[in-house]
N, C-alpha and C positions, 0 to 999 in steps of 0.2 A: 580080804583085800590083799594084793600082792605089795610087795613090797617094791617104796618109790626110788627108784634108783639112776646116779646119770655119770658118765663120766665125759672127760674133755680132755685133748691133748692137742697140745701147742708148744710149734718149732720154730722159732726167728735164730737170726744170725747171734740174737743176744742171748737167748735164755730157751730151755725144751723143760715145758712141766709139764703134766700127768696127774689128774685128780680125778679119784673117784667118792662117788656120794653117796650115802644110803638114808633116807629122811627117816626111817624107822628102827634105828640103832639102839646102839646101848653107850653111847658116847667112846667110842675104841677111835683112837687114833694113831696115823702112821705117816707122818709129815716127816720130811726133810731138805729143810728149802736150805741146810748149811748158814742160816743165820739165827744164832741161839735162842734170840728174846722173840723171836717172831714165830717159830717154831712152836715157845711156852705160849704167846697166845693166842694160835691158832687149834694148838691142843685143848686150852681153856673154853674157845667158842664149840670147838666137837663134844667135849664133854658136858657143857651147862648146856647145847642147843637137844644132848643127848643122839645128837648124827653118830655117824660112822665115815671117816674121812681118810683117806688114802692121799696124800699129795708126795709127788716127786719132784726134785727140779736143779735142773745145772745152771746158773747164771752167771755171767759174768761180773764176777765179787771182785774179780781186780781192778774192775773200775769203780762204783761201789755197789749199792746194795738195790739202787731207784730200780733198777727192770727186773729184777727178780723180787721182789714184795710187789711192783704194780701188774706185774704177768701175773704174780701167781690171783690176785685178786681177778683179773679178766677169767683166768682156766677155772677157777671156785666158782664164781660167779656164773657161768657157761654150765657149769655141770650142775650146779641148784636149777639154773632154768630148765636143762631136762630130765632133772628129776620131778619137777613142777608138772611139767607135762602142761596139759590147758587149765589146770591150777583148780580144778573141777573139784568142789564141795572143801575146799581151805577156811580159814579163819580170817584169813587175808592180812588181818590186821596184828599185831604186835606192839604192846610197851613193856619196859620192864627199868627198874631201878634197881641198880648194886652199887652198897655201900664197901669200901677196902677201906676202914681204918679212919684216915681221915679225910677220905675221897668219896666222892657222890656222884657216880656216871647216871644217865638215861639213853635210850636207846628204844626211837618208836619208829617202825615201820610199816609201808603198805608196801605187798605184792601184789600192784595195781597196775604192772605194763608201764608205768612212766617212770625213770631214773631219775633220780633226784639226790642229792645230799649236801647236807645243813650240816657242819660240822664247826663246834668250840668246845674250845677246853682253856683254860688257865695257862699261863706261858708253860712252857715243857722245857725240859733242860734238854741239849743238843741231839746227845745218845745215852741210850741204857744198852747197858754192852756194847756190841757191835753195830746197835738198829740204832737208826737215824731214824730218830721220832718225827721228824716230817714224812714220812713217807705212810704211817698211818692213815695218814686222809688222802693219802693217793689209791693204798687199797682197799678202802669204803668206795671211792670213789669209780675205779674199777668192776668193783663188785656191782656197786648200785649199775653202770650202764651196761654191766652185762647178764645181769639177771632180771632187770627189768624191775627194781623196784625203787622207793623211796625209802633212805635213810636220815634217820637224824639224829644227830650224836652231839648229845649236850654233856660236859661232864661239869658241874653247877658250882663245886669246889675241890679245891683240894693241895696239896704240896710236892708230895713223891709223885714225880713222873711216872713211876713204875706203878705203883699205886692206881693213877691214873688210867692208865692203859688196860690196866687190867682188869679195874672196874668197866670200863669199854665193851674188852673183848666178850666180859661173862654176859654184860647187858647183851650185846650183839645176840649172843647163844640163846637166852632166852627169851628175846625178843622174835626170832628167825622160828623159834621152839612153836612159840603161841601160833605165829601168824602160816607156819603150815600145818600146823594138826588140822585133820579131818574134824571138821564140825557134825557130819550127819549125812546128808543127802551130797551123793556121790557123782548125781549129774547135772547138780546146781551149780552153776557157775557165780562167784559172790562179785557181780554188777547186774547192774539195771540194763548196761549194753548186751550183755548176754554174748560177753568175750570182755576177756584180759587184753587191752593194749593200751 
């Protein structure tokens, strides 16, 4: 089987990123979206999803950080969907639990064509470093309508925000891990519609 691979690039007056995908990696990452904590965990989802991930991106950081985390989730999110292709013999589905310490994330998804995301977590403190920890659920959220799938991101407990998140991202990784491996039969498409939408 060839290897699944997709890239995307996106130019607005606010932000130009570049992301390339490989589903059949060895977790190699090369992001630099210039905001440090989001960076570490988008490097953490390449590495536990075991992808290969290429992001670039110039955004407008002087205003702050909202269109560059929520772009780079649309250009991710756009290059999984054509590395996906018509999602032909996947796993479809995804859950996965990481514990950090004193933190307990979940992370279960469907690549089923419908965008969706369920997102809670415990109060979060403002920022870790530079990232404005609201903006987390804006790039699940991005991700979810532009790849077409359903995420849900419980994190059950916990303290450290960073903690937090990070038990997130790793869940993301290996949730995203499960639900595209190749199950077997390569021209099964996994619904009963017999198409992904």
């Amino acid at each position: 089987m060839s290897l699944r691979t997709g890239e995307f690039t996106r130019a607005s007056a606010e932000t130009r990123i570049e992301a390339e995908v490989t589903l059949e990696g060895k977790g190699i990452s090369r992001i630099d979206t210039a905001i440090g904590f989001f960076d570490h965990m988008l490097e953490l989802f390449t590495m536990h999803g075991g992808f290969d991930i290429s992001i670039t991106c110039d955004g407008d950081l002087e205003v702050d950080g909202h269109h560059t985390v929520e772009d780079t989730g649309i250009v991710l999110g756009k290059a999984f969907d054509k590395a996906l292709g018509e999602r032909k013999g996947i796993a479809r589905y995804g859950t996965f639990f990481v514990p950090m310490d004193e933190s307990l994330a979940m992370v279960s998804i469907d690549i089923g064509g419908r965008p969706y995301l369920y997102y809670e977590t415990p109060e979060l403190t403002e920022k870790v470093g530079q990232f404005d920890t609201q903006l987390a659920e804006e790039f699940f959220r991005a991700f979810s309508n532009n790849c077409g799938i359903a995420i849900h991101v419980r994190v059950l407990y916990g303290r450290n925000t960073h903690h937090m998140l990070e038990a997130v991202f790793k869940a993301f990784g290996r949730a995203m891990k499960q639900a595209t491996a190749i199950e077997g039969d390569l021209k099964r498409i996994p619904s009963t519609k017999g198409i992904i939408d």
